[in-house]
C-alpha positions as CSV (number, residue, x, y, z in Angstrom):
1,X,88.7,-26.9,103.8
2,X,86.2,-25.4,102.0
3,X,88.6,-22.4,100.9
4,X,91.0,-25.3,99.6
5,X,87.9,-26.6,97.8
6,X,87.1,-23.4,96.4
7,X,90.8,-22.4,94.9
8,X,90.8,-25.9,93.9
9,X,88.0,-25.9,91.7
10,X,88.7,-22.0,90.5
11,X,92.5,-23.2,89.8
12,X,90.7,-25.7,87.6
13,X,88.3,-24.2,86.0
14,X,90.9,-21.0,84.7
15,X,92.7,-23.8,83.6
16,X,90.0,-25.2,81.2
17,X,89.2,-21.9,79.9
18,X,93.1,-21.5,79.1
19,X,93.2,-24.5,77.4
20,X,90.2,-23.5,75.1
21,X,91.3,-20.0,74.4
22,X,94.8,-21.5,72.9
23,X,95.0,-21.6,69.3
24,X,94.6,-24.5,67.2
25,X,97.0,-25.3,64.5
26,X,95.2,-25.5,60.7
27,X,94.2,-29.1,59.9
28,X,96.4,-30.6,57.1
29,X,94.5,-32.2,54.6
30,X,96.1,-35.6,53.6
31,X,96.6,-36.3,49.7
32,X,93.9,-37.6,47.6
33,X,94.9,-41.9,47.2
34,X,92.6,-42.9,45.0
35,X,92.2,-41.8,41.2
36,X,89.6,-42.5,38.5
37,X,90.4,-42.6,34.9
38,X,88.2,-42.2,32.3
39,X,88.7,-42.6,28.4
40,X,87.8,-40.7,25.6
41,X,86.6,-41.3,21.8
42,X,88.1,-44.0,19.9
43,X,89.8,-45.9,22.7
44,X,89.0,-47.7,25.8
45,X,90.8,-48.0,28.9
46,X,93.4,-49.9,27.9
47,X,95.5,-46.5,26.9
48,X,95.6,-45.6,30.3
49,X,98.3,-48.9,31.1
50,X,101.4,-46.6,31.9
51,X,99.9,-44.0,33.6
52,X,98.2,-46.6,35.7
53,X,101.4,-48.4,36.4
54,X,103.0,-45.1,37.4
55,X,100.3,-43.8,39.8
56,X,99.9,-47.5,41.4
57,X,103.5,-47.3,41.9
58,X,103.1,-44.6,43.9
59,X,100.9,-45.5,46.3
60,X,97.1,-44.5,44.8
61,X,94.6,-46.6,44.1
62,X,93.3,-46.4,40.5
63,X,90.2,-47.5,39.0
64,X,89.6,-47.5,35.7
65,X,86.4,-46.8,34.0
66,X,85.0,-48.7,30.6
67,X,83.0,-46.2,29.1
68,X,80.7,-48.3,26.7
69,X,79.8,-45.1,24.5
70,X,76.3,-46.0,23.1
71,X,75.3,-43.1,24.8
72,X,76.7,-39.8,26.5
73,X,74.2,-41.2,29.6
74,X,75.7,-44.3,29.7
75,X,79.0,-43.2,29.8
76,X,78.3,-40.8,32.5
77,X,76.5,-44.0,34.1
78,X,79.4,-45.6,33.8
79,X,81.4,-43.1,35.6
80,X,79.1,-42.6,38.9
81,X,79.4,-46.4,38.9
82,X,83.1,-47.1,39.5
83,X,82.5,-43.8,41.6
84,X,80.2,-45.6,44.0
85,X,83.0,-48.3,44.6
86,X,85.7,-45.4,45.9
87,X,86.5,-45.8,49.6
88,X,86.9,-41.8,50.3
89,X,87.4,-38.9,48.3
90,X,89.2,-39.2,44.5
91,X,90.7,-37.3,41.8
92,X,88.5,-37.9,38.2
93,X,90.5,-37.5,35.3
94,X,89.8,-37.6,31.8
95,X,91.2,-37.8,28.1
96,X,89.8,-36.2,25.4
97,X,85.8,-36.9,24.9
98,X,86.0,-38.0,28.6
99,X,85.8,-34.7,29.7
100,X,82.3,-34.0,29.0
101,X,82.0,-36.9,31.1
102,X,83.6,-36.8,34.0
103,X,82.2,-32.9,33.5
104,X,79.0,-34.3,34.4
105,X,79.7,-36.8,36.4
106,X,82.0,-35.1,38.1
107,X,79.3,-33.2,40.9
108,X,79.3,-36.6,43.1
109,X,80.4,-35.7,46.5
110,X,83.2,-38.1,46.2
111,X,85.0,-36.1,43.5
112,X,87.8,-33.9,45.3
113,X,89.2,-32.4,42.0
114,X,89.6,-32.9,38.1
115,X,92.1,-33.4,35.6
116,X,91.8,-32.6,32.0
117,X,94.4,-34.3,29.5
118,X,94.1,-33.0,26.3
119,X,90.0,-33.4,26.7
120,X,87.2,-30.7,26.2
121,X,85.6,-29.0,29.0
122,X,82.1,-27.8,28.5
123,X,79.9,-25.7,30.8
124,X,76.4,-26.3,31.4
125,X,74.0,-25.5,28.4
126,X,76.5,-26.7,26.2
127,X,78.2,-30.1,24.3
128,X,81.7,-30.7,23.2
129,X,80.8,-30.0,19.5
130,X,80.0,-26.3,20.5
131,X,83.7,-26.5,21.8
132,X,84.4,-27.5,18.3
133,X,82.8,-25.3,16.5
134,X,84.2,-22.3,18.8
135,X,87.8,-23.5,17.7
136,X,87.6,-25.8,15.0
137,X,90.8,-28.7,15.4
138,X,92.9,-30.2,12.0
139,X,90.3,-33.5,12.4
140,X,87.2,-31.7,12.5
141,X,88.9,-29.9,9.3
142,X,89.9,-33.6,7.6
143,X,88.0,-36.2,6.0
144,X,89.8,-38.7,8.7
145,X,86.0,-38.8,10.7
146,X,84.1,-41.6,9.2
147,X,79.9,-43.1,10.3
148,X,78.4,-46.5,10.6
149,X,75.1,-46.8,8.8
150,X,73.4,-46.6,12.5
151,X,75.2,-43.9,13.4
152,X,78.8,-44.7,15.1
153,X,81.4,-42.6,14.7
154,X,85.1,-44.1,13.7
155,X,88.4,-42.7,12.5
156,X,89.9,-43.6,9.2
157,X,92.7,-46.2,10.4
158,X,94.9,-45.1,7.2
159,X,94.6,-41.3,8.7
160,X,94.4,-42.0,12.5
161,X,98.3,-42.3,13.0
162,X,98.4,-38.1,11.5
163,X,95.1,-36.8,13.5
164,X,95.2,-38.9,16.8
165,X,98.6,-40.3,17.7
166,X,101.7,-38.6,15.7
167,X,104.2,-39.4,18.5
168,X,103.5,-42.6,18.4
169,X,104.8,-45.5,16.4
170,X,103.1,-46.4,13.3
171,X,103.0,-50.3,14.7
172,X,101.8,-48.6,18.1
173,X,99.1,-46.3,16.2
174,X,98.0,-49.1,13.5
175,X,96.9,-51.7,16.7
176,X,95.4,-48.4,18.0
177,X,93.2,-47.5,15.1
178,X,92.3,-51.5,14.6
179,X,91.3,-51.6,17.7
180,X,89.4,-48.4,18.3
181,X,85.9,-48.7,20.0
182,X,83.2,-46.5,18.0
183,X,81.1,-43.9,19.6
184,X,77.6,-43.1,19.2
185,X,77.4,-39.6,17.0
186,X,75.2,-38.1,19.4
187,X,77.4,-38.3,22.3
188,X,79.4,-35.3,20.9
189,X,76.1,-33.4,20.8
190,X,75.2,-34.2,24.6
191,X,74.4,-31.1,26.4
192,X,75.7,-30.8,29.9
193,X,73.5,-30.0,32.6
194,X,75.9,-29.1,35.7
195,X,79.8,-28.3,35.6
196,X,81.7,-29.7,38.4
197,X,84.4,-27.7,37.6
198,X,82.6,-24.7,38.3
199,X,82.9,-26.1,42.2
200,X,85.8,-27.8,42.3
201,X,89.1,-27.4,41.2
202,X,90.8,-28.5,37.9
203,X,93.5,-29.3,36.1
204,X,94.6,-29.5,32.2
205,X,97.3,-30.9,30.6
206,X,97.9,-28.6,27.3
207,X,99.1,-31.5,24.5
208,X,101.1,-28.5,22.1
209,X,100.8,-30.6,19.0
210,X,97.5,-31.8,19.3
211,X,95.1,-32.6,16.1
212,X,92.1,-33.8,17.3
213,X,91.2,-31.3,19.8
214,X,93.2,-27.8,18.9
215,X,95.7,-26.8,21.5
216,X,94.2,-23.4,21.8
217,X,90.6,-24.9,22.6
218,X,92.3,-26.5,25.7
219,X,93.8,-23.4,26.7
220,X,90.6,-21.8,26.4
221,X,88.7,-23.9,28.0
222,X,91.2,-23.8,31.1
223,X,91.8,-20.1,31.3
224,X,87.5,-20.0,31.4
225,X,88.0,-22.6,34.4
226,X,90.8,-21.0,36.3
227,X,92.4,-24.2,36.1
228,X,95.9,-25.2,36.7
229,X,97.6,-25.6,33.9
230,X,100.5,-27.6,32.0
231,X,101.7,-27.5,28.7
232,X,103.4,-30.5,27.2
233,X,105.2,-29.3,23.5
234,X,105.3,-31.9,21.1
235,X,102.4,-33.7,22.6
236,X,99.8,-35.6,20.2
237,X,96.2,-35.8,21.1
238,X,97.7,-39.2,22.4
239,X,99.7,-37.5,25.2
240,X,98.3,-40.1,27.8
241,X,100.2,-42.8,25.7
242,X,103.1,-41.1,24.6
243,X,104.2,-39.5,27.7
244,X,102.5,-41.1,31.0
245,X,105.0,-39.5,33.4
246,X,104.1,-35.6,32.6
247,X,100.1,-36.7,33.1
248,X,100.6,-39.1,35.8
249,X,103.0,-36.4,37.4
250,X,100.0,-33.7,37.0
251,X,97.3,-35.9,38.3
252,X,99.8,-36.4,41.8
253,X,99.9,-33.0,42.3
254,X,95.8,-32.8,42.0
255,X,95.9,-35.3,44.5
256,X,98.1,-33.4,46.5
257,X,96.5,-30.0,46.0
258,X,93.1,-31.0,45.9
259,X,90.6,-30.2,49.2
């Protein structure tokens, strides 16, 4: 009995050790669902309407942030708050201005990757006008950039159809530039104090034909980042309008990519 006992418990226990030697197959990570968007200069949410449509469509949940731009703080403020209200990890993605943004904001635990549409890209110790100034767009060249008497920044509606949204109707870019949403001077001149995408991964969508932020600046700032990169020819500054399915395809494959 007590050898039975013996080559009982021996049988067992080589069993458990087998059974802890075997290898274990990789984890899959599953997609990213939900996804952040953030707006740039100029605009406010409201542009994002066909992306949106597309990505809900798909299955993610989307949030949409309404930067109030007073501030480069506030927007960042903003940000973190519709961050907060995420249920797991998301994709942050932002047009244009919105990149220094979601740049800053983007080092809450919750952020999983970013994504770039036609948007700057600073690193710490600097501001999007540096990005600018390093290479200078056909706006920054114009006389399309106008000023409030306390300081607000606005485009020229008569110009804003040529600098910000050539692929656009002229109805479509008229409501656009009568509707704009000024932004505080300053904000351009924000310096960032930590780049999440110097720790997480990142994506930019290249708009070819861009005139507000110059195409080559966006490559730049990408090939600096390592990011993934797409390029879409014939793209205004507006590209998140005018062609939803290329940027709500590349945000899906952050989502899918994404760790």
């Amino acid at each position: 009995m007590i050898h039975r006992n013996l080559r009982f418990h021996l049988t067992a226990a080589i069993a458990a050790i087998f059974v802890l030697c075997l290898p274990t197959a990789p984890a899959i990570a599953a997609p990213v669902k939900n996804i952040v968007l953030v707006h740039g200069a100029w605009a406010d949410g409201s542009g994002w309407k066909c992306v949106y449509n597309i990505l809900v469509k798909d299955g993610y949940n989307v949030s949409i942030v309404q930067e109030p731009l007073t501030s480069f703080q506030d927007d960042v403020t903003a940000t973190k708050r519709v961050l907060a209200l995420q249920n797991g990890p998301c994709i942050l993605v932002a047009h244009s201005y919105g990149g220094s943004v979601i740049t800053e904001a983007g080092t809450d635990p919750s952020v999983a990757g970013l994504v770039y549409i036609a948007a700057h890209m600073p690193d710490a110790g600097e501001s999007e006008a540096d990005g600018g100034k390093r290479i200078p767009s056909d706006l920054s060249k114009s006389t399309a950039i106008k000023k409030t008497a306390d300081g607000f920044d606005y485009l020229d509606p008569a110009q804003f159809h040529e600098y910000f949204a050539a692929d656009l109707s002229a109805a479509q870019a008229g409501f656009e530039a009568h509707s704009q949403v000024l932004i505080n001077d300053g904000n351009f001149k924000a310096v960032i104090t930590a780049a999440a995408w110097r720790s997480k991964p990142s994506w930019m969508l290249v708009a070819a034909s861009d005139r507000t932020i110059n195409p080559d600046l966006e490559r730049w700032y990408a090939k600096r980042a390592g990011s993934h990169v797409v390029e879409v020819a014939g793209a205004s500054h507006s590209v998140y309008v005018s062609r939803p399915k290329e940027v709500a395809a590349l945000i899906e494959e952050a989502a899918s990519q994404a760790k």
